[in-house]
C-alpha positions as CSV (number, residue, x, y, z in Angstrom):
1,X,-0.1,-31.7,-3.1
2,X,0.8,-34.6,-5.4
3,X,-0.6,-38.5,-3.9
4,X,3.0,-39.5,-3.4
5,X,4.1,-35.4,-1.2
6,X,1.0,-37.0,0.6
7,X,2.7,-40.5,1.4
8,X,6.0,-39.4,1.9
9,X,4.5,-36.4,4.9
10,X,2.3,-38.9,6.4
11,X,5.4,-41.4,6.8
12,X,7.6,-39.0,7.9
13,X,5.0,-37.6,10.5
14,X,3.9,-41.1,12.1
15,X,8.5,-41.6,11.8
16,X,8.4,-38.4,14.3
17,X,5.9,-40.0,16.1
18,X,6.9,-43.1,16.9
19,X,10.7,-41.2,18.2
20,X,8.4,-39.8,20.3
21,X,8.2,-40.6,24.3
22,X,5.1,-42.0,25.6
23,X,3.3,-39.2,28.1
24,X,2.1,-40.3,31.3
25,X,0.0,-36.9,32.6
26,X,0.6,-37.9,36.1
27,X,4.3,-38.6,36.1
28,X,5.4,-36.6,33.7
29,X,3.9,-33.3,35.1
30,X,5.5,-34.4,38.0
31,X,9.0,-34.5,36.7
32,X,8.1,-31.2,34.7
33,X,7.0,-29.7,37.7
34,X,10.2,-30.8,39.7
35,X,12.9,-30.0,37.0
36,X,10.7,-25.7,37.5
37,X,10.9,-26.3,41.1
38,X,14.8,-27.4,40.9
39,X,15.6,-24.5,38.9
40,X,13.9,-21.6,41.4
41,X,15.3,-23.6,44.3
42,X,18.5,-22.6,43.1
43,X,17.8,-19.2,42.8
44,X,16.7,-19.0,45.8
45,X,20.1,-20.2,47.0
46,X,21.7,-17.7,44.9
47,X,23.6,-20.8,43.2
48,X,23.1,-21.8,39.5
49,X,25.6,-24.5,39.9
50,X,24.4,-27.6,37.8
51,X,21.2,-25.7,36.2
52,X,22.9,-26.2,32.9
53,X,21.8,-29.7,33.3
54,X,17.7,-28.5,33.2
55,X,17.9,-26.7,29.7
56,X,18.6,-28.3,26.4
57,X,21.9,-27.2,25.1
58,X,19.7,-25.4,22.7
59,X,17.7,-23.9,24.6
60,X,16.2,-19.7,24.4
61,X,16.0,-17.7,27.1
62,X,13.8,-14.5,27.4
63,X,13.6,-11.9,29.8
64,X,11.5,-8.9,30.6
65,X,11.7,-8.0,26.6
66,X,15.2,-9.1,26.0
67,X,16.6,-11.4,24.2
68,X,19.5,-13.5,26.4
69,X,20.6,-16.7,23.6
70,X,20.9,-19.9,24.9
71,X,20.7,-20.8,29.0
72,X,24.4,-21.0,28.8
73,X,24.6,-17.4,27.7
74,X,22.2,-16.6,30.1
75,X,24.2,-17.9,33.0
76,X,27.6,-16.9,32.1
77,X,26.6,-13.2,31.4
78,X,23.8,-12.5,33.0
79,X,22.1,-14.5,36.0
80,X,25.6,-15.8,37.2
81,X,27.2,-12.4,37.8
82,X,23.6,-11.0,39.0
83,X,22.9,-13.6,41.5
84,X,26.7,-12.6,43.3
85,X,24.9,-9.4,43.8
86,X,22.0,-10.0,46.1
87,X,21.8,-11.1,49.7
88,X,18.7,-12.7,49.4
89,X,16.1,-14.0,46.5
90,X,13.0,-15.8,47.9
91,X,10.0,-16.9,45.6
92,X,6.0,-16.9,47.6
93,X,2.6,-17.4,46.1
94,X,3.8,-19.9,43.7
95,X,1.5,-21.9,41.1
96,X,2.3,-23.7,38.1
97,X,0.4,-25.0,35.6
98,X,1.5,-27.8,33.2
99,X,-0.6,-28.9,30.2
100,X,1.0,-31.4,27.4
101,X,0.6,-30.7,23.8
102,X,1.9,-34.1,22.6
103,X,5.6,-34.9,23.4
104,X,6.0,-31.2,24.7
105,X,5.2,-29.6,28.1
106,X,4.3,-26.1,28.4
107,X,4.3,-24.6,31.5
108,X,2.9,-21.2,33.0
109,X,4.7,-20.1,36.4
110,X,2.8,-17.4,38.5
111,X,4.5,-15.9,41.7
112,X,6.0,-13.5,43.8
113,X,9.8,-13.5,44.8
114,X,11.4,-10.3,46.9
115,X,15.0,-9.3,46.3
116,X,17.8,-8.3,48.7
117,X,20.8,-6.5,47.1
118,X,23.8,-6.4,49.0
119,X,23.3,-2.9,48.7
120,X,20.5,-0.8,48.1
121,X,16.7,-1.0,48.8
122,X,14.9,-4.6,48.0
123,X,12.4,-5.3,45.3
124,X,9.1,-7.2,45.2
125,X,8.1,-8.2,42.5
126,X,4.8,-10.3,40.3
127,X,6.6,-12.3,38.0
128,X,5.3,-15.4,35.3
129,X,7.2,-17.5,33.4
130,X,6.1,-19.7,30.3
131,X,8.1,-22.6,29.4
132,X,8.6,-25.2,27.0
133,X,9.9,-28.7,27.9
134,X,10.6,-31.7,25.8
135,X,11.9,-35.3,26.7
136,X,15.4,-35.6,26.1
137,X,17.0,-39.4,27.0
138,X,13.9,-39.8,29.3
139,X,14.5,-36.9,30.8
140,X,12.6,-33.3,30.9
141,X,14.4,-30.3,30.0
142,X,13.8,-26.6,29.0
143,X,13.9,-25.8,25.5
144,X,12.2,-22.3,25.9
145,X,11.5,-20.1,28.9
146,X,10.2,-16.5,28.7
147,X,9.8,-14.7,32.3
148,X,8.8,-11.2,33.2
149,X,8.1,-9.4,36.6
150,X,6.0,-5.9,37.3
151,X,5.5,-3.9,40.1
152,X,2.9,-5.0,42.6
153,X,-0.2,-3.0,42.4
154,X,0.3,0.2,44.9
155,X,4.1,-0.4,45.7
C-alpha cells in the first residue's frame, strides 16, 4: 500500500472512531440486556406490538436455518401471524451473555420456552439466540439476530 492509502485509512478509521459512542460495560450491558429481555417479554405476551422499535430498520433476522429479511419482514409474515396461533409462549432457564467488541454488542441467549397452540399438543423446546447490537441515537438496537431451538434430550 502506497504512504498516502496508509494516511488516508488511518484518518478514515480514527473519523469512524471518533462517530463512535463511548461504552460503559456496566450500563451498557444493562440497556443491551434490557432491550433482549423487552423483546422475549413480548413474546411471552404473544404481542409484538412496538418491537419494531428494538431492531434497526436494517436489521437480519435468522431462524432455525432460514433466512427471514429484515425484523419488519419477519413480523409481518412470520412471528405476527404465528404468535395469533398459540395460547401460551413462556421462556425458563434464561441466561445471557453480553461481551462488547468495540461500539458493538454481541449477545448469546440460552433458554428454554414451552409452547401452547390453540390447538394441538405443546412443544418444549432448547433454544439460543446470538445477536448483534449497535448504538443508534444513544440507544441499543438489533442489527443481527440468529435463533434456533432443538428437542430436549429424551423428549
Amino acid at each position: 500500500m502506497k504512504p498516502l492509502h496508509i494516511a488516508l485509512a488511518a484518518v478514515l478509521v480514527s473519523a469512524g472512531a471518533a462517530h463512535a459512542q463511548p461504552i460503559n460495560p456496566a450500563q451498557d450491558r444493562q440497556a443491551v440486556e434490557t432491550v433482549l429481555a423487552r423483546y422475549k417479554s413480548a413474546i411471552e405476551r404473544l404481542d409484538a406490538g412496538g418491537t419494531e422499535m428494538l431492531f434497526t430498520a436494517d436489521s437480519r433476522i435468522f431462524e432455525t436455518g432460514g433466512v427471514e429479511g429484515t425484523y419488519a419482514n419477519y413480523l409481518s409474515h412470520h412471528l405476527g401471524p404465528e404468535l395469533g396461533h398459540f395460547k401460551s409462549f413462556k421462556f425458563y432457564d434464561y441466561k445471557v451473555d453480553v461481551r462488547f467488541e468495540g461500539p458493538i454488542a454481541l449477545a448469546t441467549e440460552t433458554y428454554r420456552y414451552r409452547i401452547e397452540p390453540k390447538t394441538g399438543e405443546p412443544a418444549e423446546r432448547l433454544g439460543v439466540a446470538t445477536s448483534v447490537l449497535k448504538k443508534v441515537g444513544g440507544s441499543w438496537k438489533i442489527l443481527s439476530m440468529h435463533n434456533s431451538a432443538r428437542r430436549p434430550k429424551g423428549s
